[in-house]
DRENDO-1510 file (C-alpha; in Angstrom, 1 decimal, always signed):
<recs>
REC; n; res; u; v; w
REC; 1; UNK; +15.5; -44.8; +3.0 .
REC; 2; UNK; +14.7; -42.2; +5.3 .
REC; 3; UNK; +11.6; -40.1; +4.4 .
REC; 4; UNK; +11.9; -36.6; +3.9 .
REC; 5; UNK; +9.1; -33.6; +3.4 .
REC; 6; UNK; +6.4; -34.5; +0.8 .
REC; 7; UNK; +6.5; -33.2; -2.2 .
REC; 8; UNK; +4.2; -30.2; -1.8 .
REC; 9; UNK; +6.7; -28.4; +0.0 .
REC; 10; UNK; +9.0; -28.3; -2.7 .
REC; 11; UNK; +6.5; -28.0; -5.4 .
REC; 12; UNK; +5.3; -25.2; -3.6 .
REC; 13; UNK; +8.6; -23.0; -3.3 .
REC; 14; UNK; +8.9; -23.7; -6.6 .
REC; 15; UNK; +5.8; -22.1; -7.3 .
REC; 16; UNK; +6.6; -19.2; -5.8 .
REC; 17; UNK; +9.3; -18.3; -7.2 .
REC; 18; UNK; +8.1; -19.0; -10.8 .
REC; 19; UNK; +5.5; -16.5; -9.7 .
REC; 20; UNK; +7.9; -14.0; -9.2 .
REC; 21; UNK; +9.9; -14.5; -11.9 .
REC; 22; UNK; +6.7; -13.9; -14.0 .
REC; 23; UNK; +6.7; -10.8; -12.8 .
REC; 24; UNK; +9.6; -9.8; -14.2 .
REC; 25; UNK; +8.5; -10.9; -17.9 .
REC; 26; UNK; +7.3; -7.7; -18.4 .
REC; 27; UNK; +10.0; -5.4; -17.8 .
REC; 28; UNK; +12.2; -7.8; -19.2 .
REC; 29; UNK; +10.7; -7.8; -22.4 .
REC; 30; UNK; +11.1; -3.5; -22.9 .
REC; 31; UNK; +14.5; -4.3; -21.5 .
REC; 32; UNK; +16.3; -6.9; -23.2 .
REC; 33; UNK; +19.4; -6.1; -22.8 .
REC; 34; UNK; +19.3; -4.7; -19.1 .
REC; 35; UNK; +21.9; -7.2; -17.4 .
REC; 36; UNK; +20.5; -6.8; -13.7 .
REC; 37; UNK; +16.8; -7.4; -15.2 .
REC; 38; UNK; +18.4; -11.3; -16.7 .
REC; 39; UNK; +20.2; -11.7; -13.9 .
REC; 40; UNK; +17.6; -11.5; -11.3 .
REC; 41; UNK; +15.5; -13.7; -14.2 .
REC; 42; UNK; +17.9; -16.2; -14.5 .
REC; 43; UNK; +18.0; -16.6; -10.5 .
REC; 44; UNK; +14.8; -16.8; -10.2 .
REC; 45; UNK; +14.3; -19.2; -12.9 .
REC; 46; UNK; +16.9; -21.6; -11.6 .
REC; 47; UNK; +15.3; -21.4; -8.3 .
REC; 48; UNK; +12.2; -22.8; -9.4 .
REC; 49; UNK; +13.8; -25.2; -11.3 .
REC; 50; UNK; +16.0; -26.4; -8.2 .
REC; 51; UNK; +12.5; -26.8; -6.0 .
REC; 52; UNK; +10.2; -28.6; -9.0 .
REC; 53; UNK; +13.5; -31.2; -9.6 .
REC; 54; UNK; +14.5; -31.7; -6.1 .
REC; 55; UNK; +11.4; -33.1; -5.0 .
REC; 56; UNK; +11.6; -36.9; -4.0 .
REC; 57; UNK; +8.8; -37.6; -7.3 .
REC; 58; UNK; +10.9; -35.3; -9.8 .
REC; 59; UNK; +13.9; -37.3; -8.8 .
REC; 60; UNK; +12.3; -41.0; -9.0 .
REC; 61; UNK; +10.8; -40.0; -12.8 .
REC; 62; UNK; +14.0; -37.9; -13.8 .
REC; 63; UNK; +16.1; -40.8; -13.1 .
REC; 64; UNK; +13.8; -43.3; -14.7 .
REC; 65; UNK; +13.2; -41.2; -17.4 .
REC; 66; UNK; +17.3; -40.7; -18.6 .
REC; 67; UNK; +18.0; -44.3; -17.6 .
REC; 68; UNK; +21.3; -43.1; -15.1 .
REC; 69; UNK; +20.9; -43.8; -12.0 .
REC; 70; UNK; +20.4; -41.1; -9.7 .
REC; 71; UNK; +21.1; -38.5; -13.1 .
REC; 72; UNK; +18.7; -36.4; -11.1 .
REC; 73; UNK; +21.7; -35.6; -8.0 .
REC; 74; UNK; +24.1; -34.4; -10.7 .
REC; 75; UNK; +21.3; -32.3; -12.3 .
REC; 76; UNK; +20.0; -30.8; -9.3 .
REC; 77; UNK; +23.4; -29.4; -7.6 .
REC; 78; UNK; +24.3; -28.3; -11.1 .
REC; 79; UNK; +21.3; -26.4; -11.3 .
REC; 80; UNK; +21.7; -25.6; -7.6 .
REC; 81; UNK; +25.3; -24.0; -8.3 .
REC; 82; UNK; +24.2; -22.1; -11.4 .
REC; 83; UNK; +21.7; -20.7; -9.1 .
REC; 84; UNK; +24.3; -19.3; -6.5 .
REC; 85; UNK; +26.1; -18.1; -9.7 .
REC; 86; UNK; +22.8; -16.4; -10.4 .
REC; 87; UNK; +22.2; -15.1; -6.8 .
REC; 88; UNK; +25.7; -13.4; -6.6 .
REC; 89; UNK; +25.6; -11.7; -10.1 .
REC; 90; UNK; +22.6; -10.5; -9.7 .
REC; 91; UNK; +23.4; -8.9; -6.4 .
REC; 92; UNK; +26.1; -7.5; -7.8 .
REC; 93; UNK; +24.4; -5.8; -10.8 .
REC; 94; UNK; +21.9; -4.7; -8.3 .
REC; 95; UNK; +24.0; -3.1; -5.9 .
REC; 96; UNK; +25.3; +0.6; -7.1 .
REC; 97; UNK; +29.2; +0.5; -7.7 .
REC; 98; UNK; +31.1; +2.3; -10.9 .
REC; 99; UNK; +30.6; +0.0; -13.9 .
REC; 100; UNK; +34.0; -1.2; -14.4 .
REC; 101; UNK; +34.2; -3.2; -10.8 .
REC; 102; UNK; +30.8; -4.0; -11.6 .
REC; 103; UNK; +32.0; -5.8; -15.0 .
REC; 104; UNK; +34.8; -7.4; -13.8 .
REC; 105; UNK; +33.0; -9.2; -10.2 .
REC; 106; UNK; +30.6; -10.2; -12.7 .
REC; 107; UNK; +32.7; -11.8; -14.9 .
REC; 108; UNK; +34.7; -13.7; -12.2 .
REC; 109; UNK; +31.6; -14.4; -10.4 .
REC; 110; UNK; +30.3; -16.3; -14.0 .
REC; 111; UNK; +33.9; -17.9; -15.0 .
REC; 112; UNK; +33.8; -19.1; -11.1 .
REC; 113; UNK; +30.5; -20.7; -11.2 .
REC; 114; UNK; +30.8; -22.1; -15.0 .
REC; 115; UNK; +33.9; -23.8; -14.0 .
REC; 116; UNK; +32.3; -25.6; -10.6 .
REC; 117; UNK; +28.9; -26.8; -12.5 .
REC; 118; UNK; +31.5; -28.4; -15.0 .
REC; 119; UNK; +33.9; -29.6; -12.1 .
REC; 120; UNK; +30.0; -31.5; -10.8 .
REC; 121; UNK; +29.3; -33.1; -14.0 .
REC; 122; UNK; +32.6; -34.5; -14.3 .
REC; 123; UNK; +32.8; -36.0; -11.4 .
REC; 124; UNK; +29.8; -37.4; -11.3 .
REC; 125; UNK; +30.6; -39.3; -15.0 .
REC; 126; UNK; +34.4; -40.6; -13.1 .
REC; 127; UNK; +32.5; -41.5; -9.9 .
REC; 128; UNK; +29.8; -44.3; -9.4 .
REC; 129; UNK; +26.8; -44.6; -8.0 .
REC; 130; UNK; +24.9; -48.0; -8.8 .
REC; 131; UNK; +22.2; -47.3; -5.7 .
REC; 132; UNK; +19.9; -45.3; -6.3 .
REC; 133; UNK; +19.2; -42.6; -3.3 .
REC; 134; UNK; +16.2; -40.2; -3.5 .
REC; 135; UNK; +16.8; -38.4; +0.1 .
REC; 136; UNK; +20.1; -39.1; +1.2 .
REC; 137; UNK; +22.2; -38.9; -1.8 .
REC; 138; UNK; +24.9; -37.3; +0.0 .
REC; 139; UNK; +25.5; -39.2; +2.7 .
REC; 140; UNK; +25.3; -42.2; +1.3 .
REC; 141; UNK; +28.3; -41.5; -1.3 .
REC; 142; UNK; +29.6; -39.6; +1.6 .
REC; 143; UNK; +32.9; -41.5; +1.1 .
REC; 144; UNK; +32.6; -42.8; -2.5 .
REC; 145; UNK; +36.0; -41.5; -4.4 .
REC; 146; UNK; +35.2; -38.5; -6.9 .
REC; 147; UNK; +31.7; -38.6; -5.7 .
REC; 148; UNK; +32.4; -37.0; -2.1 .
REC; 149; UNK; +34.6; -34.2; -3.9 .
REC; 150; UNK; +31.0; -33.3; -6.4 .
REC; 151; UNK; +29.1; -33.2; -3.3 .
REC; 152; UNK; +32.2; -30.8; -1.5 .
REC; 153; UNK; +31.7; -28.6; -4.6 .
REC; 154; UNK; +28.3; -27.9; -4.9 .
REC; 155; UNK; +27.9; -27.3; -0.7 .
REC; 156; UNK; +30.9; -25.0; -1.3 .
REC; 157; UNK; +30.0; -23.0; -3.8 .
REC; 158; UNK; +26.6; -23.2; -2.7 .
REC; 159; UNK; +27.5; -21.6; +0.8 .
REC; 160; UNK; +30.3; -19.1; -0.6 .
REC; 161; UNK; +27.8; -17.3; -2.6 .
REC; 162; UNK; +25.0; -17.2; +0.1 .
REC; 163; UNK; +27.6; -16.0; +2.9 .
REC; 164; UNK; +28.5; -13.4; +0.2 .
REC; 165; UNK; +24.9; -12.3; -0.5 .
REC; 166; UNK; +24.3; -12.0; +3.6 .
REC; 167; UNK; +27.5; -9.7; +3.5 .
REC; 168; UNK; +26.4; -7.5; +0.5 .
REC; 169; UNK; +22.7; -7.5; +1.6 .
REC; 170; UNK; +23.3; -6.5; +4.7 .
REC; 171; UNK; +25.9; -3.5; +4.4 .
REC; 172; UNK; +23.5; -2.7; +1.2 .
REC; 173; UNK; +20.1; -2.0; +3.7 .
REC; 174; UNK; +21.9; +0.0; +6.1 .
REC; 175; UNK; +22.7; +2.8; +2.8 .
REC; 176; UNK; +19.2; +2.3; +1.8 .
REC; 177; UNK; +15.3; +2.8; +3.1 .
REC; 178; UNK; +11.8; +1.7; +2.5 .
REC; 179; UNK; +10.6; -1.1; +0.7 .
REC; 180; UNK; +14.0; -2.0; -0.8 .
REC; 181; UNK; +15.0; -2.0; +2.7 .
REC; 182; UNK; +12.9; -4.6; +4.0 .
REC; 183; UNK; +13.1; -6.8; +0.8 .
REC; 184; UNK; +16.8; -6.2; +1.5 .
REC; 185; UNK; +16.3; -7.6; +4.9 .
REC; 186; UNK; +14.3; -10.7; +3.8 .
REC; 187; UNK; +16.8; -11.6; +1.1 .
REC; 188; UNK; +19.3; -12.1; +4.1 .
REC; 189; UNK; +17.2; -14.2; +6.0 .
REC; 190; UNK; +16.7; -16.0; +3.2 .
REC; 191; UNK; +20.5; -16.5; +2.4 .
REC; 192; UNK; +20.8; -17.2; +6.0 .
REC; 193; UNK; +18.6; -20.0; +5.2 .
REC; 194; UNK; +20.3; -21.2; +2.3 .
REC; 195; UNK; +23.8; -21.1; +5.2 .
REC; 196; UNK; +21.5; -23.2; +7.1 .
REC; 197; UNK; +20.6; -26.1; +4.4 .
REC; 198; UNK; +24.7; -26.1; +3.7 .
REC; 199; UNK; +25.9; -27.0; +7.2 .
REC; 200; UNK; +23.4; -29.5; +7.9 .
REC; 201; UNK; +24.6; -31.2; +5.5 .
REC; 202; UNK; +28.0; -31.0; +5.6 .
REC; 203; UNK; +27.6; -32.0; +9.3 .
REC; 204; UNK; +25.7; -35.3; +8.0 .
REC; 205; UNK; +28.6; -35.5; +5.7 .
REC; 206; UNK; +30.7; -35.0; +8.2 .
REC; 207; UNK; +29.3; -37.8; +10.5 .
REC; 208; UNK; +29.7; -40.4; +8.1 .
REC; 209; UNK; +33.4; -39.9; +7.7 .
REC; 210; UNK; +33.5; -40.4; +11.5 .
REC; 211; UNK; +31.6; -43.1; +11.4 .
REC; 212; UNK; +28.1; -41.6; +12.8 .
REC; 213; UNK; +25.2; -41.3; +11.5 .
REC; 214; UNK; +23.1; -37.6; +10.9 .
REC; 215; UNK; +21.3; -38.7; +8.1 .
REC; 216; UNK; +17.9; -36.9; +9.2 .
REC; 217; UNK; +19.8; -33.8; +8.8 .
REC; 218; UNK; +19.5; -34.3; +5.1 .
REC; 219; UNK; +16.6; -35.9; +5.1 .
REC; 220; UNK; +14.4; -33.6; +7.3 .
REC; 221; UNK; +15.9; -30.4; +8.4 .
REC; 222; UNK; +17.9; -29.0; +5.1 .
REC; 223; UNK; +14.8; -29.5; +3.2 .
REC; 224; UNK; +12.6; -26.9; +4.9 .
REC; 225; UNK; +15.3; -24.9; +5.0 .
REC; 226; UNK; +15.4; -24.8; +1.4 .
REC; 227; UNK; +11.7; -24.6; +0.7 .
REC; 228; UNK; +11.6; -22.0; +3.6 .
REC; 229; UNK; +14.4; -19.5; +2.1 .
REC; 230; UNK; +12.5; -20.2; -1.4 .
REC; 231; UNK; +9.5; -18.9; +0.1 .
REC; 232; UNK; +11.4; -16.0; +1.9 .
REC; 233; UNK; +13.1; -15.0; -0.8 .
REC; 234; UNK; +10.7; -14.7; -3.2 .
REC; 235; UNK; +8.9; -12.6; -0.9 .
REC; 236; UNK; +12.2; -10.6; -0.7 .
REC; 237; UNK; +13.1; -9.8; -4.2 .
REC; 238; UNK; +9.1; -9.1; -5.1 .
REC; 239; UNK; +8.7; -6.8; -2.2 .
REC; 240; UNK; +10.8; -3.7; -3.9 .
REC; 241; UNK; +8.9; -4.3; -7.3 .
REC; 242; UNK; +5.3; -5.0; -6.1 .
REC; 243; UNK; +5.3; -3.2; -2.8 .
REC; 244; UNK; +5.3; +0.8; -3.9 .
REC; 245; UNK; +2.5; -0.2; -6.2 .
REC; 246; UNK; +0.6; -2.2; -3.0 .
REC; 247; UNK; +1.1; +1.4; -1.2 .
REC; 248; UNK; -0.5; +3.5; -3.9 .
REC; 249; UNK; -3.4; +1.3; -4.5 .
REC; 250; UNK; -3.9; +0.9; -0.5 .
REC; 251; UNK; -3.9; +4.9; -0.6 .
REC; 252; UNK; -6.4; +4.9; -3.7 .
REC; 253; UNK; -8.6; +2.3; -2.1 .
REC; 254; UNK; -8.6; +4.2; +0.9 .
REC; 255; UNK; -9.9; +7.7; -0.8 .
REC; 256; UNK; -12.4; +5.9; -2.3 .
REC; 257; UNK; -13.4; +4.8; +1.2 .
REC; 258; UNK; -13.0; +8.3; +2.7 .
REC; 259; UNK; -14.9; +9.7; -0.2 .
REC; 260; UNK; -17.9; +7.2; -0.1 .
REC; 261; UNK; -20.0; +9.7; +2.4 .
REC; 262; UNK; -19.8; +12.6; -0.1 .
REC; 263; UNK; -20.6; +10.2; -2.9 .
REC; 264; UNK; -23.8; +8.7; -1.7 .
REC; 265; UNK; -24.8; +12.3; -1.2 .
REC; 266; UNK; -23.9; +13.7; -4.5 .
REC; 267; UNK; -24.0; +10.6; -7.4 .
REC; 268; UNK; -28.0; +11.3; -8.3 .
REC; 269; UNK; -27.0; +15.3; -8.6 .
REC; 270; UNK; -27.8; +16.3; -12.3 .
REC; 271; UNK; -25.0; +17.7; -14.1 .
REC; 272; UNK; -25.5; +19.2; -17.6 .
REC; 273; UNK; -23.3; +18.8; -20.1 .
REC; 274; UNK; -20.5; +16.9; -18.1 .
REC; 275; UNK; -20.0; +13.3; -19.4 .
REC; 276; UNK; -20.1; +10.6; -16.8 .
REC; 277; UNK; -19.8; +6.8; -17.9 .
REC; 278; UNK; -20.5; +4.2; -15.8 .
REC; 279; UNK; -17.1; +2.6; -14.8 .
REC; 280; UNK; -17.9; -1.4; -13.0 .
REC; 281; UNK; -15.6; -1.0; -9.8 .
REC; 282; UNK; -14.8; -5.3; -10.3 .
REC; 283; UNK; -13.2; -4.3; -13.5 .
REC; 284; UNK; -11.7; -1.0; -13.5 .
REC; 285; UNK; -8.5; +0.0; -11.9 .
REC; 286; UNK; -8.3; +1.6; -8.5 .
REC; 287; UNK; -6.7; +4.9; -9.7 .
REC; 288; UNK; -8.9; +5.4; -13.3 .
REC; 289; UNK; -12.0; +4.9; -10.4 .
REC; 290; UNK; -10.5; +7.4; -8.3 .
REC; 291; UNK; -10.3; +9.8; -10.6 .
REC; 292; UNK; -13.0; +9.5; -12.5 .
REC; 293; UNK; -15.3; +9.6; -8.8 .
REC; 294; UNK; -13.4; +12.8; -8.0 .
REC; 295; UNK; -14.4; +14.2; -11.6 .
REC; 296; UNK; -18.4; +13.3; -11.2 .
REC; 297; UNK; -18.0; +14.9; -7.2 .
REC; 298; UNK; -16.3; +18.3; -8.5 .
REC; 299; UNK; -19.1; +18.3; -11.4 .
REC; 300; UNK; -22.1; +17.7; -9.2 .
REC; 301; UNK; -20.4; +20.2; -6.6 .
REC; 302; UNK; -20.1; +22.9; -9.6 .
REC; 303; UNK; -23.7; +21.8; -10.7 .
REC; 304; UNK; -25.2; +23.2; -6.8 .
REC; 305; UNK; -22.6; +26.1; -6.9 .
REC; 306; UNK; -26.0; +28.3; -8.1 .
REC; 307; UNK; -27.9; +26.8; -4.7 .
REC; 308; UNK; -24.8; +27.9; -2.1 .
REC; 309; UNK; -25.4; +30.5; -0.2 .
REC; 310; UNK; -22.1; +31.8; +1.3 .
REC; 311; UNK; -24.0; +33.0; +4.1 .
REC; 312; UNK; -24.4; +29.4; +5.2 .
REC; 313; UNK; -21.0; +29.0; +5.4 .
REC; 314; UNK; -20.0; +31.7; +6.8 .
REC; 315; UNK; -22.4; +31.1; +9.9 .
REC; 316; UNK; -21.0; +27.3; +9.7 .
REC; 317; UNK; -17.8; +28.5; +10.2 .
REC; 318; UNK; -18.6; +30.5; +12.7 .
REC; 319; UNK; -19.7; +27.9; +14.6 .
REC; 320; UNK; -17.2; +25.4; +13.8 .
REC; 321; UNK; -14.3; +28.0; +15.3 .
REC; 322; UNK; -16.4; +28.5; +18.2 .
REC; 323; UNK; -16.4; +24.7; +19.2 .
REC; 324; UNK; -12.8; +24.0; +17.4 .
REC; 325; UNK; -10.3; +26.4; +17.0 .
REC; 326; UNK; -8.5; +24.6; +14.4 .
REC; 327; UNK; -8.8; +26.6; +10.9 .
REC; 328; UNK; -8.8; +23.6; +8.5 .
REC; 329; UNK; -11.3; +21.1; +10.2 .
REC; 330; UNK; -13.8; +24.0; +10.4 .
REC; 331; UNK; -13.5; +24.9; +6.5 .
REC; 332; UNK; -14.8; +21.6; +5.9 .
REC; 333; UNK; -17.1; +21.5; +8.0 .
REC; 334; UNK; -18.4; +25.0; +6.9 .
REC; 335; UNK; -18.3; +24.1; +3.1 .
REC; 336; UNK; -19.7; +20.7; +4.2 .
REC; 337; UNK; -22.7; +22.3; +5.6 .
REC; 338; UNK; -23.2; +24.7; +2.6 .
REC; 339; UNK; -23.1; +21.8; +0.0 .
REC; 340; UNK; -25.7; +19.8; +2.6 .
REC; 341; UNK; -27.9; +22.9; +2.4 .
REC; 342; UNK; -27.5; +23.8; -1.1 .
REC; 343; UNK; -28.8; +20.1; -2.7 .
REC; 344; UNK; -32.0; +20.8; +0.5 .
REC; 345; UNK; -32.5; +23.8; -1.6 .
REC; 346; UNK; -32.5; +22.3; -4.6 .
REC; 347; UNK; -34.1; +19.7; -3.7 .
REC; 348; UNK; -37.3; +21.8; -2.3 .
REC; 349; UNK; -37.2; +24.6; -4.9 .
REC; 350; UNK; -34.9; +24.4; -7.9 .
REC; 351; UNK; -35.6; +27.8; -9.3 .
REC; 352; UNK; -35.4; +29.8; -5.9 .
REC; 353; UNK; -31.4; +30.7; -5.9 .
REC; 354; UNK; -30.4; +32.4; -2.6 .
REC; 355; UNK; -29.3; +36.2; -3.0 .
REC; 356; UNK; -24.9; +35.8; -3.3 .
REC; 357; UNK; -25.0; +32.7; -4.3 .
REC; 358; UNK; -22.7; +31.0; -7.2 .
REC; 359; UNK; -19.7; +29.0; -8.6 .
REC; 360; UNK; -17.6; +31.3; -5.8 .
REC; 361; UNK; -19.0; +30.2; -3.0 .
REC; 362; UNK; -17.5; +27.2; -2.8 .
REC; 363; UNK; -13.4; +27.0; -2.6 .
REC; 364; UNK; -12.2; +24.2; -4.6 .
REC; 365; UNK; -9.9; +22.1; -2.6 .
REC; 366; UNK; -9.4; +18.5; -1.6 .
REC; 367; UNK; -13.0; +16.5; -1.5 .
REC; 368; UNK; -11.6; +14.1; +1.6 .
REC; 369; UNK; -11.6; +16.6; +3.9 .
REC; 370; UNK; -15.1; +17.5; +2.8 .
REC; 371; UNK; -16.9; +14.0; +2.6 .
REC; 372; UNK; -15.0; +13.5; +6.4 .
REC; 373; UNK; -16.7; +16.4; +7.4 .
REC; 374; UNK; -20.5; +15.3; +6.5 .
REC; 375; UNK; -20.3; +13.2; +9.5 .
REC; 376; UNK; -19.9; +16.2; +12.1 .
REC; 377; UNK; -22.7; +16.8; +14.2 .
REC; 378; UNK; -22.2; +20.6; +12.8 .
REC; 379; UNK; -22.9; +19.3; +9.4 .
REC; 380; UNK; -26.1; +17.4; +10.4 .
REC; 381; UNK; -27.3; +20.5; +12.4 .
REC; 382; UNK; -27.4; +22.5; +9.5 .
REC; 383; UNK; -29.4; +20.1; +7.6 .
REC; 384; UNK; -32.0; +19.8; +9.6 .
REC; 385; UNK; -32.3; +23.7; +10.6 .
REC; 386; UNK; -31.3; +24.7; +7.1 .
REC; 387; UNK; -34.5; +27.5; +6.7 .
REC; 388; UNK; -32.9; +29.4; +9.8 .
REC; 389; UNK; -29.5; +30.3; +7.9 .
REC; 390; UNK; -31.3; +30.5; +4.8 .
REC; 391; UNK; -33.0; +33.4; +5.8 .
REC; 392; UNK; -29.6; +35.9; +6.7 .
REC; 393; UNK; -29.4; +35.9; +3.0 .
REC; 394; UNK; -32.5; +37.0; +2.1 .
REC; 395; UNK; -32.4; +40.6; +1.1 .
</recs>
């Protein structure tokens, strides 16, 4: 018996879709009776199934356990149909098309698929098979009467329903952008995978009733493609769910990073009467941190507003135009190097207040721009020299 993968590369497909198909608990459990929701469950489900029983240990203690020798094959492309019964409906629940069509290719897709898992089982229970064959099943029975027709079935309706995925995939991404797109895209390649696994073997099967011998077509090449499209296609139908929320939190994540600077300058700034409660950034979601950072920033910015002297700014901006004619750059900068100068002031003297100062002087706007700008050489100018301006607003 030829060896094939070890088990670890089915156990770990199945793995991945189970993960996946935990994801979709959740939305599955506010919407019970949402039929694309079981659908892509049910898929998913089977899939995992198909990759845990499938590999060469499952089989050994699935046959041993029921007592049938090689019980496991019959189990496995029954499972394996179901799943390509699963695949197709829940492409076609997926993909937008006026509900009646939608009803009735679903229920020929499920009366289509019922009918070949039950046209597998029984003729597995007419056929025999008194050897037991853990890798090469198929072509071993190859020509055994009834047998060779179950195996037929299951490649068939195996490959019908992953040619018909590639087909709707395909013509569905090009109508269609972004994430579901690209998940699109990998759910082809996937089914292109699943084309794959079919033709090798029914070229080994094919070789036997010639005489040949392919075997390590079944035994080596159709597995990875199986594990490989389980891996893909996981990747594929998680990729529209999980990857809009991967792009907010990378955007969150990366405020937080752009507002760091401005932080480090402004957490220790007393703030009376706002509330600020100390939120552990290993345990607190992204976006609550975001916002509650932005809060304490606008509340220690409001608490200096008495220390800004809009005469800083103005001669900041000034200066910023004169170096960089772009407008918005040399706000920042300007309010930048008021704030900078303002918590100097307060830091020196907390009762002096400069002459125009107040909540005004500072235009609320975004805080990015403004923690970016504390690294100009502008900004750090103004620090050092921060006496000089602070005299033009004496009276």
């Amino acid at each position: 018996m030829a060896s094939g993968p070890g088990n670890l590369v089915y156990y770990a497909g199945g793995a991945a879709l189970f993960l996946v198909c935990a994801l979709k608990l959740p939305p599955l459990a506010h919407r019970r009776r949402d039929p694309l929701l079981w659908s892509a469950f049910s898929q998913l489900f089977a899939g995992g199934c198909i990759m845990l029983l499938a590999a060469p240990q499952s089989i050994v203690e699935l046959n041993r356990a029921t007592g049938i020798t090689n019980c496991a094959a019959v189990v496995v492309y029954a499972a394996l149909t179901s799943y390509s019964g699963a695949s197709l409906l829940m492409i076609i629940h997926w993909r937008p098309a006026p509900p009646a069509q939608t009803r009735r290719a679903a229920r020929w897709c499920v009366t289509a698929y019922a009918l070949a898992v039950l046209t597998i089982v029984v003729l597995f229970r007419v056929g025999n098979t008194p050897v037991e064959q853990v890798t090469l099943f198929d072509s071993y029975y190859a020509r055994t009467p009834w047998i060779r027709e179950m195996i037929l079935t299951y490649l068939l309706a195996h490959g019908v329903a992953a040619v018909a995925n590639v087909v709707m995939c395909r013509r569905w991404a090009k109508e269609v952008h972004g994430w579901l797109r690209a998940g699109l895209y990998l759910l082809v390649a996937a089914y292109l995978l699943h084309v794959g696994y079919d033709v090798t073997r029914l070229i080994a099967v094919g070789a036997r009733w010639t005489g040949h011998d392919l075997d390590f077509l079944i035994s080596q090449v159709s597995p990875r493609f199986a594990a490989l499209s389980a891996v893909i296609g996981a990747v594929g139908y998680a990729l529209p769910l999980m990857g809009p929320r991967a792009a907010r939190t990378a955007r969150v994540v990366r405020q937080l990073r752009q507002l760091a600077p401005l932080w480090r300058l402004l957490r220790d700034v007393a703030t009376p009467g706002a509330i600020r409660s100390a939120l552990p950034w290993w345990r607190t979601p992204p976006a609550m941190l975001l916002m509650s950072r932005k809060t304490a920033l606008y509340d220690a910015i409001l608490a200096l507003a008495p220390h800004c002297d809009p005469a800083v700014r103005d001669a900041a901006y000034r200066t910023a135009l004169s170096r960089c004619p772009d407008e918005e750059p040399a706000a920042a900068s300007a309010d930048a190097a008021m704030i900078v100068v303002a918590l100097e002031r307060q830091h020196a003297d907390p009762e002096r207040l400069p002459a125009g100062g107040g909540s005004s002087a500072w235009r609320p706007g975004d805080l990015v721009p403004l923690s970016l700008a504390l690294a100009s050489p502008l900004v750090q100018e103004f620090r050092a020299h921060h006496r000089f301006p602070a005299e033009s607003s004496r009276p």
